[in-house]
NUGUMI-486086 format. One line per field, with one value per atom (N, C-alpha, C): residue in three letters; chain; atom name; x, y, z. Coordinates in nm, 2 decimals. Layout:
rest = (ala,...)
kette = (A,...)
atom = (CA,...)
X = (X,...)
Y = (Y,...)
Z = (Z,...)
END
This chain:
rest = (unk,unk,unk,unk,unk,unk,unk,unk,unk,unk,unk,unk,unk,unk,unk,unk,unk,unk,unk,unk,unk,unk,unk,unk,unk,unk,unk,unk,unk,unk,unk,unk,unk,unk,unk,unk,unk,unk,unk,unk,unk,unk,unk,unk,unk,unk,unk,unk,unk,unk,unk,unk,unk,unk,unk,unk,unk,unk,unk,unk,unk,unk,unk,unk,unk,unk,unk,unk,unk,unk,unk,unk,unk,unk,unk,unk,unk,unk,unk,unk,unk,unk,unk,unk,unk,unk,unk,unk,unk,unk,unk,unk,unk,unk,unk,unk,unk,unk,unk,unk,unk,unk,unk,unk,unk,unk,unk,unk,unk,unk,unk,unk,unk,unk,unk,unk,unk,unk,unk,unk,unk,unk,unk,unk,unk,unk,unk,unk,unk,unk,unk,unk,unk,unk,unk,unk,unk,unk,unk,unk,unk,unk,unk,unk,unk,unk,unk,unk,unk,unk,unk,unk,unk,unk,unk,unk,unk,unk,unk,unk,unk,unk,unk,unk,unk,unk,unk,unk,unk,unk,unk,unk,unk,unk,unk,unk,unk,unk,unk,unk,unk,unk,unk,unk,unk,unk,unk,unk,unk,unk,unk,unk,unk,unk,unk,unk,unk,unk,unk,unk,unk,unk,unk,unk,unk,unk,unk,unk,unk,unk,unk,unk,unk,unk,unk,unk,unk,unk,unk,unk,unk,unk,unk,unk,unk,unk,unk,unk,unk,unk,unk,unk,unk,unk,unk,unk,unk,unk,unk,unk,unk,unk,unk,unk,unk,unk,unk,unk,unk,unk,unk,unk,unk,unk,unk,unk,unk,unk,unk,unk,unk,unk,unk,unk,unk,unk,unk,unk,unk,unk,unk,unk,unk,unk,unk,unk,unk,unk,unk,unk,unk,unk,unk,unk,unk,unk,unk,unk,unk,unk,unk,unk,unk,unk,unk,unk,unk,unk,unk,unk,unk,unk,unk,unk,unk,unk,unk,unk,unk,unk,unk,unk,unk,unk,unk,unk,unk,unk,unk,unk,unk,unk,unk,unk,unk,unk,unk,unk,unk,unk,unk,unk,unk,unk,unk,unk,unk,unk,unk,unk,unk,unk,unk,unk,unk,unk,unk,unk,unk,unk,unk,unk,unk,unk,unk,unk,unk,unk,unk,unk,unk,unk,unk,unk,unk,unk,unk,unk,unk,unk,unk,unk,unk,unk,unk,unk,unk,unk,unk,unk,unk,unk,unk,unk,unk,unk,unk,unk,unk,unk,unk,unk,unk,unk,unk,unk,unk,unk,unk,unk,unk,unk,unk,unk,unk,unk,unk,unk,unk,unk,unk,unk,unk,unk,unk,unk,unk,unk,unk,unk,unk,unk,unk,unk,unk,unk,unk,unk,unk,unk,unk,unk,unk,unk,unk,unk,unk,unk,unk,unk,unk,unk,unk,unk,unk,unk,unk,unk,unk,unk,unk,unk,unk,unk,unk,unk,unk,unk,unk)
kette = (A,A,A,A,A,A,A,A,A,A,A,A,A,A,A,A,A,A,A,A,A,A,A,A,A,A,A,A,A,A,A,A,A,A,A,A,A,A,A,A,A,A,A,A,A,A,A,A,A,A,A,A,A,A,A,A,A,A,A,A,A,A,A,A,A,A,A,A,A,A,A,A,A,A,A,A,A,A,A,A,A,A,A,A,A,A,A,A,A,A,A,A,A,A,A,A,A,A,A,A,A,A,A,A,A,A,A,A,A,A,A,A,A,A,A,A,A,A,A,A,A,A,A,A,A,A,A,A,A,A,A,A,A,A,A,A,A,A,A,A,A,A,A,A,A,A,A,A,A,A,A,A,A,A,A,A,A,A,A,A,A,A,A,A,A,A,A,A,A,A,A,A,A,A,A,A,A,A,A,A,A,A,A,A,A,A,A,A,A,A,A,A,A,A,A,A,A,A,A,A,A,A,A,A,A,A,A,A,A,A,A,A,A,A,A,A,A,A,A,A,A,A,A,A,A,A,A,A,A,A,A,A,A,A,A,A,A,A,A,A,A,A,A,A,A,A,A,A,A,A,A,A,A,A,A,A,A,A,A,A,A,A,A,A,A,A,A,A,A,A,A,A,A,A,A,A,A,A,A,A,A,A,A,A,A,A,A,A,A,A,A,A,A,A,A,A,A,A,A,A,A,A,A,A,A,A,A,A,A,A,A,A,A,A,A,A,A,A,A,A,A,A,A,A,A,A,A,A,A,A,A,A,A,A,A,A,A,A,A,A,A,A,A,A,A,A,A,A,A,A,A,A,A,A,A,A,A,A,A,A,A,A,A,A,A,A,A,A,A,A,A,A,A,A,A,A,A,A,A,A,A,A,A,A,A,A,A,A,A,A,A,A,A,A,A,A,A,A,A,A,A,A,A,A,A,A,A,A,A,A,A,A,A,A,A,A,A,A,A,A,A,A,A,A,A,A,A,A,A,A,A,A,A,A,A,A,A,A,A,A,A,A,A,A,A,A,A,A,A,A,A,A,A,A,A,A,A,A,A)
atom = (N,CA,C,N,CA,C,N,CA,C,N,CA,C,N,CA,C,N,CA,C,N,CA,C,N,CA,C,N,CA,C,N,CA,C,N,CA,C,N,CA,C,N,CA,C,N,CA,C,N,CA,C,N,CA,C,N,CA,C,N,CA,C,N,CA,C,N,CA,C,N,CA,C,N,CA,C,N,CA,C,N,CA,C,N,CA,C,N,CA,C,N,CA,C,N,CA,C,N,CA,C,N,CA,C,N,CA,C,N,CA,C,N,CA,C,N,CA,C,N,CA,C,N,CA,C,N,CA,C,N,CA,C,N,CA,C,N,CA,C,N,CA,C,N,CA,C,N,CA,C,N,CA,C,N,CA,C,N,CA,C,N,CA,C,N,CA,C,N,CA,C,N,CA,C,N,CA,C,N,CA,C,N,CA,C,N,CA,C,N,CA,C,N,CA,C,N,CA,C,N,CA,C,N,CA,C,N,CA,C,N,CA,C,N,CA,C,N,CA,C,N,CA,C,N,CA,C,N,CA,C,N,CA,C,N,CA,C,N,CA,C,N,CA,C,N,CA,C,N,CA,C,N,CA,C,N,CA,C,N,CA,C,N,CA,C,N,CA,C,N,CA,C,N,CA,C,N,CA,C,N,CA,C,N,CA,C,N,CA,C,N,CA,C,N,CA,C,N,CA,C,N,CA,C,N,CA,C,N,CA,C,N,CA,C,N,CA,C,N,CA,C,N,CA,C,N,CA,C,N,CA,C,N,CA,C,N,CA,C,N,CA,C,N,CA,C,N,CA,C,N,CA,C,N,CA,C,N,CA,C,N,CA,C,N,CA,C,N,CA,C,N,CA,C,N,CA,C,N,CA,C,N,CA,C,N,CA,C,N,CA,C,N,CA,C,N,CA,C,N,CA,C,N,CA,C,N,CA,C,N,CA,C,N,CA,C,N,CA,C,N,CA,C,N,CA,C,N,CA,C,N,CA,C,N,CA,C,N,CA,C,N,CA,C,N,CA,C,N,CA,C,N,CA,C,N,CA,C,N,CA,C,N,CA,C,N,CA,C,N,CA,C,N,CA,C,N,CA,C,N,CA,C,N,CA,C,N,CA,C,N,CA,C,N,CA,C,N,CA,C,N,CA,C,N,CA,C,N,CA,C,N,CA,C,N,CA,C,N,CA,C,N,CA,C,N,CA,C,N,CA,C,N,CA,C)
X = (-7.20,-7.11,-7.14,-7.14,-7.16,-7.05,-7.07,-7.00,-6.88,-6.86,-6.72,-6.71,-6.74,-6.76,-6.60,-6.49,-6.40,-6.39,-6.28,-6.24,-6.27,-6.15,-6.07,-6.18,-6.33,-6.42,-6.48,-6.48,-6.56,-6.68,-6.77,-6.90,-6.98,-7.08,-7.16,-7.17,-7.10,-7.11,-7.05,-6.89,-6.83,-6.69,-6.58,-6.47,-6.43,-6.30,-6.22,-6.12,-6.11,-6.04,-5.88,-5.85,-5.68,-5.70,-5.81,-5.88,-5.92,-5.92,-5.99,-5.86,-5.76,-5.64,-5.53,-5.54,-5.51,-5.53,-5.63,-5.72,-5.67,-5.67,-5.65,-5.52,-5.43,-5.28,-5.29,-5.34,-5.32,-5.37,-5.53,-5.55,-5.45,-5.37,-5.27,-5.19,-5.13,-5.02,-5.02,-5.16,-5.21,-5.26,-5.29,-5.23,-5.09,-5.03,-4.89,-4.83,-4.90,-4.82,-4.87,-4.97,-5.01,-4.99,-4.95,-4.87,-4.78,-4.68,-4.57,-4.56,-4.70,-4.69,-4.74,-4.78,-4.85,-4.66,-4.62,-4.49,-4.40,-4.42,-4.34,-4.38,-4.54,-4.59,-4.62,-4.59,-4.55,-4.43,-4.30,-4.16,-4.16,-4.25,-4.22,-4.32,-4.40,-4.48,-4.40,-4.33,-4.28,-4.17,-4.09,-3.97,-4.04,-4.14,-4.27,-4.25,-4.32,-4.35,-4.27,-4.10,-3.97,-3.98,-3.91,-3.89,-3.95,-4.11,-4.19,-4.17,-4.19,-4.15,-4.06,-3.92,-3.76,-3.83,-3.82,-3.82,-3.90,-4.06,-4.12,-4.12,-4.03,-3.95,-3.82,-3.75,-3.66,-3.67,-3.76,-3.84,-3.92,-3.97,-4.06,-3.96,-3.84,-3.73,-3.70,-3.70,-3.62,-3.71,-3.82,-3.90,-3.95,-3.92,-3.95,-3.82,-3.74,-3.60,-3.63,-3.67,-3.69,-3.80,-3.91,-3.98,-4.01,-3.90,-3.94,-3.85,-3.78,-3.76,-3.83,-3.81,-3.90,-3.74,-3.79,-3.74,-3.76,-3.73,-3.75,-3.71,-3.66,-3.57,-3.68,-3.76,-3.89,-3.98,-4.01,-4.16,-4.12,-3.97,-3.97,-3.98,-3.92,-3.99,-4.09,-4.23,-4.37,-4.36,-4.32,-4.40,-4.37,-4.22,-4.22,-4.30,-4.33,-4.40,-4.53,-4.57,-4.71,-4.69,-4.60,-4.57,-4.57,-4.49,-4.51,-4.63,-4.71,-4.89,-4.94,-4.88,-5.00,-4.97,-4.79,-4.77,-4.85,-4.86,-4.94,-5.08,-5.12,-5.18,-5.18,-5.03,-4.97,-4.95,-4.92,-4.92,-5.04,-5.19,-5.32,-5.31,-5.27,-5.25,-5.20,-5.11,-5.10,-5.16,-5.23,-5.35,-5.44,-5.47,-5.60,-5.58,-5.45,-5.39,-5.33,-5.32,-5.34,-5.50,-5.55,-5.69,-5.73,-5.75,-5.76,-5.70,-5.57,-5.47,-5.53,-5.58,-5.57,-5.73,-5.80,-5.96,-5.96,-5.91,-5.87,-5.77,-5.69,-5.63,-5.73,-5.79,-5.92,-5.97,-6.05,-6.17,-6.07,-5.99,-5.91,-5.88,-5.84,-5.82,-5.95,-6.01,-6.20,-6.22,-6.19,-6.24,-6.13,-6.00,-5.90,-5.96,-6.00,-6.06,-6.16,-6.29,-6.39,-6.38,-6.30,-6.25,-6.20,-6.12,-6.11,-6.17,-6.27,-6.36,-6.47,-6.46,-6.60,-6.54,-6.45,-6.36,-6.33,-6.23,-6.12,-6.20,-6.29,-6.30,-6.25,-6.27,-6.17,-6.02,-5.97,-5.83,-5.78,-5.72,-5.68,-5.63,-5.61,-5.58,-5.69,-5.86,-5.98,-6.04,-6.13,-6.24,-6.14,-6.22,-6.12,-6.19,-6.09,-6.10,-6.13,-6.25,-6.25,-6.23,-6.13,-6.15,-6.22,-6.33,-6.44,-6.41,-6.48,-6.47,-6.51,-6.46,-6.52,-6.67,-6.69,-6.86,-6.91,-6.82,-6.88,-6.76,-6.85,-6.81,-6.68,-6.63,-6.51,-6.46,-6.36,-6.30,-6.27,-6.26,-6.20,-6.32,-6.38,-6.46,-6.42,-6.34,-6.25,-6.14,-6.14,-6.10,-5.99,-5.94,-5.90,-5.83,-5.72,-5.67,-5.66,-5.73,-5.72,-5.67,-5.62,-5.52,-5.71,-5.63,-5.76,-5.71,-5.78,-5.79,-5.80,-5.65,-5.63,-5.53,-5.60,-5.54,-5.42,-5.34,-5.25,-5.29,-5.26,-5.26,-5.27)
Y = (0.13,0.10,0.20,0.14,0.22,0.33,0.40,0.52,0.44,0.40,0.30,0.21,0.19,0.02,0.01,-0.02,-0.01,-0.14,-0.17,-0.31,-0.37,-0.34,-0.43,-0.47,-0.41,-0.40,-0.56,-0.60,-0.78,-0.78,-0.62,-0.65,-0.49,-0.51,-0.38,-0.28,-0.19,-0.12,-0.19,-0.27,-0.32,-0.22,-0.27,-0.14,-0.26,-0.12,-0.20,-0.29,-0.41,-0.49,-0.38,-0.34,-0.24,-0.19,-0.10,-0.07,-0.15,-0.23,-0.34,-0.42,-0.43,-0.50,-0.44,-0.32,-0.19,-0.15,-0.16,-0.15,-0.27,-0.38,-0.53,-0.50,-0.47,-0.43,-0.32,-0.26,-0.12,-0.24,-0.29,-0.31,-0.48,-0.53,-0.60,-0.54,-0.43,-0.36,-0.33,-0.27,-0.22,-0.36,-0.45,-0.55,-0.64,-0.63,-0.66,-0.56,-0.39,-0.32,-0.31,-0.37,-0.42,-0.51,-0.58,-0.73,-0.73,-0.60,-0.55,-0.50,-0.37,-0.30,-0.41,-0.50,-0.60,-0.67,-0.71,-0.79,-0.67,-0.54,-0.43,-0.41,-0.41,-0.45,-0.52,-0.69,-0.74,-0.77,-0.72,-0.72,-0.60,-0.47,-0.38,-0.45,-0.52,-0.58,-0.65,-0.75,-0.84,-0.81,-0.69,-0.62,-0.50,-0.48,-0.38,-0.48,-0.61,-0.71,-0.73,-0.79,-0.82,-0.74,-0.59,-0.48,-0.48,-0.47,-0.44,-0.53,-0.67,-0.77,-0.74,-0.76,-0.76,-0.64,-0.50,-0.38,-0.43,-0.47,-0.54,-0.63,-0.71,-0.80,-0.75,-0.67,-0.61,-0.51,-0.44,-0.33,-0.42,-0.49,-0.62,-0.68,-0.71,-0.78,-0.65,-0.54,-0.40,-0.42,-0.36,-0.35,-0.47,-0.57,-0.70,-0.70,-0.65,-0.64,-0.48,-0.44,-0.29,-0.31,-0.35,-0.41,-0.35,-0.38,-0.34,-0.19,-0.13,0.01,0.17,0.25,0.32,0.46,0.55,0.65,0.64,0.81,0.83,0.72,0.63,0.53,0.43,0.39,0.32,0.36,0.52,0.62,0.59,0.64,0.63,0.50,0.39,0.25,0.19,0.28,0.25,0.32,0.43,0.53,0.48,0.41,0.31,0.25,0.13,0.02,0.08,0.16,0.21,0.32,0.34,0.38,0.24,0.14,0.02,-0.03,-0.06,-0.09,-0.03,0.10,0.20,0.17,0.11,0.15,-0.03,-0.08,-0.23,-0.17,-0.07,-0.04,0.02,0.05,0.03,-0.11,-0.21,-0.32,-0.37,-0.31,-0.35,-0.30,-0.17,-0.16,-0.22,-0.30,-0.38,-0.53,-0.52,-0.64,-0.57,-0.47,-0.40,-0.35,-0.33,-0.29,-0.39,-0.44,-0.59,-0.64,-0.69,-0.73,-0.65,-0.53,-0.42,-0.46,-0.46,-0.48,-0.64,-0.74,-0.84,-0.83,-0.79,-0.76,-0.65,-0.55,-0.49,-0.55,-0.60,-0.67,-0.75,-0.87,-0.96,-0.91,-0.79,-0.73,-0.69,-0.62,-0.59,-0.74,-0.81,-0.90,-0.95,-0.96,-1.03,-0.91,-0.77,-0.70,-0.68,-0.77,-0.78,-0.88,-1.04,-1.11,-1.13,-1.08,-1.05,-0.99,-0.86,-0.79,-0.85,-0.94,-1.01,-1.11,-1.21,-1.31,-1.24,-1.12,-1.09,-1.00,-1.00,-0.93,-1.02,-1.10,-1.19,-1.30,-1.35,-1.48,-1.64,-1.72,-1.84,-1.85,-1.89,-1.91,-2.09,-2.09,-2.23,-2.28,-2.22,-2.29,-2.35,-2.28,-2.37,-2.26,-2.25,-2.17,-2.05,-1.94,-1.81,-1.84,-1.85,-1.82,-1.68,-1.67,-1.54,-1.59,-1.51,-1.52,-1.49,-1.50,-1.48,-1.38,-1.29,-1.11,-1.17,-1.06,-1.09,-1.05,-1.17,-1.12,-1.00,-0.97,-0.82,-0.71,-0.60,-0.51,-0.45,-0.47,-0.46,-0.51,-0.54,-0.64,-0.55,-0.49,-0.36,-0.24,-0.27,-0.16,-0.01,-0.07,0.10,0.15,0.27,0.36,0.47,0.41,0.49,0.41,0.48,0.39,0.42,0.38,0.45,0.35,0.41,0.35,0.30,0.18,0.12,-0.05,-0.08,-0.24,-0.36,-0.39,-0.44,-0.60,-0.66,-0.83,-0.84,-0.88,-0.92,-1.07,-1.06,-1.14,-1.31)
Z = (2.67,2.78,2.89,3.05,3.16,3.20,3.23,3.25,3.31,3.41,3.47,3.41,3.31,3.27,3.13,3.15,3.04,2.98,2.88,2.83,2.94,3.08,3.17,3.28,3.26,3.33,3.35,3.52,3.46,3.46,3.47,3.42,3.44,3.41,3.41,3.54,3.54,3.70,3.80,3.75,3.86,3.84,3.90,3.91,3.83,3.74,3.65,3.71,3.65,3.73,3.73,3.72,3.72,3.86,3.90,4.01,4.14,4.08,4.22,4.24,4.16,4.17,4.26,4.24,4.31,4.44,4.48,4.60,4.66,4.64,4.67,4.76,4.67,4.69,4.85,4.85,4.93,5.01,5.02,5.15,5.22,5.17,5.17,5.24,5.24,5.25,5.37,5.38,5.50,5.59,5.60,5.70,5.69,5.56,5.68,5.74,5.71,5.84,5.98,5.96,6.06,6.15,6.09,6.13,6.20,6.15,6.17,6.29,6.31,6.38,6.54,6.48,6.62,6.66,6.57,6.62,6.74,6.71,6.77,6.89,6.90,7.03,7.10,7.05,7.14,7.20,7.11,7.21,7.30,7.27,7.32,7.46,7.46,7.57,7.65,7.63,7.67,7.74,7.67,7.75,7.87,7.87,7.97,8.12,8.03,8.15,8.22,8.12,8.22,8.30,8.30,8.36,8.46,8.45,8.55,8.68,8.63,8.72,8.79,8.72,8.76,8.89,8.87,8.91,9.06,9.06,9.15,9.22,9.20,9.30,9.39,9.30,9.38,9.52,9.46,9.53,9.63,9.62,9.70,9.82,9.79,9.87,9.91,9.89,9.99,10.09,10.06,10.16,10.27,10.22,10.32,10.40,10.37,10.47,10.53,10.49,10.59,10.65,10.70,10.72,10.85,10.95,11.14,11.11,10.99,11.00,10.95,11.09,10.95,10.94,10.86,10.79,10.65,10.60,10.48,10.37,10.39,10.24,10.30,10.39,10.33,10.30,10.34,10.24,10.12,10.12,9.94,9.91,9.91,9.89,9.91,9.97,9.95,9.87,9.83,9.70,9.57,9.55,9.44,9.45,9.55,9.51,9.48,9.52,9.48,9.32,9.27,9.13,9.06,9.07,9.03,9.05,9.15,9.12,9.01,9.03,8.92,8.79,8.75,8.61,8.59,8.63,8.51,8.42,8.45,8.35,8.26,8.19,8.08,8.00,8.13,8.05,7.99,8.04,7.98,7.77,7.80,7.66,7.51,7.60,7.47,7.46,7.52,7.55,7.43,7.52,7.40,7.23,7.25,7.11,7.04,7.08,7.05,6.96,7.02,6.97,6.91,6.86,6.79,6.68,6.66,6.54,6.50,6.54,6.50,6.47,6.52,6.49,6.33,6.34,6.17,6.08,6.11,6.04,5.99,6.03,5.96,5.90,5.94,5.90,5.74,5.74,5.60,5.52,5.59,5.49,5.45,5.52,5.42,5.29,5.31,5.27,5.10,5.11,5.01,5.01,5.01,5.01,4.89,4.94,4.86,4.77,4.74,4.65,4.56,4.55,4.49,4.41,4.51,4.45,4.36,4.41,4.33,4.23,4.19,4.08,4.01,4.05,3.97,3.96,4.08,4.04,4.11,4.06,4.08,3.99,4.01,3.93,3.86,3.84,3.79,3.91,4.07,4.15,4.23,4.25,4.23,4.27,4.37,4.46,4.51,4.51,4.61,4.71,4.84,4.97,5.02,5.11,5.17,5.33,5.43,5.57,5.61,5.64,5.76,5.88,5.85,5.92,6.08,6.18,6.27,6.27,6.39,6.40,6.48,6.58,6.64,6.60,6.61,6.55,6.60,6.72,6.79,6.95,6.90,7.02,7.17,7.16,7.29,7.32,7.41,7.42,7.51,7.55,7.65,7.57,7.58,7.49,7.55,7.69,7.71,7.87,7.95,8.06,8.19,8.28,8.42,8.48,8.61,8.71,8.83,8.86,8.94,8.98,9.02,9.11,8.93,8.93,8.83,8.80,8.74,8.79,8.65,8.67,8.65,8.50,8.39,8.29,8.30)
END
């Protein structure tokens, strides 16, 4: 018998099925908190967007009525609207954290997937299904968020 190899073992130098059932579990777990954690940012998105808008329209109709005046209460009403330009790139983040979560998410589920097929097997319900991982290695390649000339979703 191989060093790893027990009863529950399904073959020579494979992990005991108790172990790979286990693992299966965790990496489960670990995407529906994921799941979770994607549903949080998208309401936390969506209530970003309202706000932002609402805020930007408002601020948009002051200044189109102040328009032929000047004094300090339109500087400060260009300097919102230009705080309002700058914050949409917050809204980019959950674009990007987004696809992140949904790109690891996959990638974990193939990886509970396979763990499985190649453990357990087929079942009496027929063929195990594996989801198909993404094909590149990651969906987001910036890492990080700067304020700059930025389009709108």
């Amino acid at each position: 018998m191989l060093m790893n190899e027990t009863p529950e073992t399904s073959g020579p130098g494979m992990l005991p099925l108790l172990a790979a059932a286990e693992i299966q579990d965790h990496l489960m777990t670990v995407t529906n908190d994921l799941e979770r954690l994607q549903r949080l940012l998208d309401d936390a998105g969506e209530a970003l967007s309202e706000h932002f808008y609402s805020a930007s329209g408002l601020a948009s109709n002051l200044r189109r009525q102040a328009q032929d005046v000047a004094g300090p209460e339109v500087e400060t009403l260009d300097k919102i609207m230009t705080h309002i330009a700058s914050a949409i790139t917050a809204l980019q983040f959950q674009d990007m954290a987004t696809q992140l979560i949904a790109h690891t998410s996959q990638r974990l589920r193939n990886c509970a997937d396979q763990l499985a097929m190649e453990t357990f097997g087929d079942d009496e319900d027929g063929a195990a299904v594996v989801e198909v991982a993404p094909l590149r290695p990651n969906p987001v390649t910036q890492d990080e968020m700067d304020a700059g000339s930025i389009e709108l979703f």
